[in-house]
Steps between C-alpha positions, in 0.01 A plus 500: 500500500390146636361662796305723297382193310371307798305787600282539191142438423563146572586570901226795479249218422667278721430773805130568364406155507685320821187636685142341448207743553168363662204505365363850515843620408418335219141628408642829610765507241218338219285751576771797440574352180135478381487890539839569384544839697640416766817250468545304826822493699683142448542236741888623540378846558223415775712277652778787518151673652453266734850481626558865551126541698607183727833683544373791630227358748270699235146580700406780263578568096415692190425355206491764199338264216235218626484354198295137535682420830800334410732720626287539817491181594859429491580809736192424752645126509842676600367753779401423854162308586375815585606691234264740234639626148354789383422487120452766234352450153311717255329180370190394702504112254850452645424581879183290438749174383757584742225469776383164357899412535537570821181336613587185302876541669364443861512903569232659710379827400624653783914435389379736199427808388384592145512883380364587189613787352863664389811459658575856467174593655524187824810542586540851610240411782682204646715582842849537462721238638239289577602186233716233552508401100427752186457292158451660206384341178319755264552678241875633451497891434372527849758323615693820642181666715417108630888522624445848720195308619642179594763631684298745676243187578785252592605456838876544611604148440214425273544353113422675233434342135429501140455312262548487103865659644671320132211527254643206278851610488325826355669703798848420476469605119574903521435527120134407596314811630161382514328706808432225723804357460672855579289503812606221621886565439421866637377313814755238523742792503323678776493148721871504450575800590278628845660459794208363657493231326711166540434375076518141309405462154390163489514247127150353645209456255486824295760646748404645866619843631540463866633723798490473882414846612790597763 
């Protein structure tokens, strides 16, 4: 019970706050909260990001969710010099801020590439096995066709992710049955159980859904 004290909202804070974001992390965050559709990732969960593209020698991702950049910066500060992320958003105002981000971050245009347009419609046409890193941060019913995509996109070796993976503690609660939240356990489930797939849940930020594709 005193374990599962010290690991509260206190230590959650703790873990979202021992990092200090740079200056267009910053903007990039303001910016998502001034339009209020698109909830950045946290510093814990970019640096988790970061970690896992720097672990894998990450030269090429998918990003399912622009949003204003946030996200995007942490994971092109984690891959190699050389690296490019693809990333997918239905929201041309987004892509437009994220590409202010990355500019302001240092990135040249040439590390990036912004797709307008849906995920469901984008991804189909990327090459199979051809991605070192899948993220996925959009919305959570089509959490279950961005799986089948991500692990058909991923390299052997490569990490795949989401995000939003605990919802507020609204995923561990069974009673609650709210679509995206059964999406997301429906997903969590499927993680768990491929063969494929080597899984972590991870207590980061809002929670992170990761796997290292076997």
């Amino acid at each position: 019970m005193a374990f599962d004290v010290m690991i509260g909202t206190t230590s959650l804070n703790f873990v979202e706050n021992w990092l200090t974001e740079d200056e267009p992390l910053r903007v990039a965050r303001e910016h998502a909260d001034e339009l209020g559709t698109c909830p950045p990732v946290g510093s814990g969960t970019g640096a988790t990001l970061r970690l896992l593209a720097a672990a894998v020698g990450a030269r090429t991702a998918v990003e399912v969710g622009t949003g204003t950049g946030t996200s995007g910066i942490w994971l092109l500060r984690g891959m190699r010099p050389d690296g490019v992320l693809t990333t997918i958003d239905l929201e041309l105002e987004h892509q437009r801020l994220a590409r202010e981000a990355f500019t302001a971050a240092g990135l040249p245009p040439n590390r990036y590439r912004l797709i307008n347009g849906s995920a469901h419609d984008v991804l189909p046409r990327l090459t199979d096995g051809a991605y070192d890193m899948v993220f996925i941060d959009a919305e959570k019913t089509g959490y279950s066709d961005y799986l089948a995509h991500a692990v058909r996109l991923a390299r052997h070796g490569g990490v795949i992710a989401f995000d939003n993976a605990l919802r507020g503690d609204q995923v561990a609660n069974l009673a609650n049955r709210n679509p995206s939240n059964v999406a997301v356990r429906e997903v969590i489930r499927a993680v768990r159980d491929d063969e494929r797939l080597l899984p972590a849940l991870l207590p980061v930020g809002d929670g992170m859904l990761a796997a290292v594709k076997r």
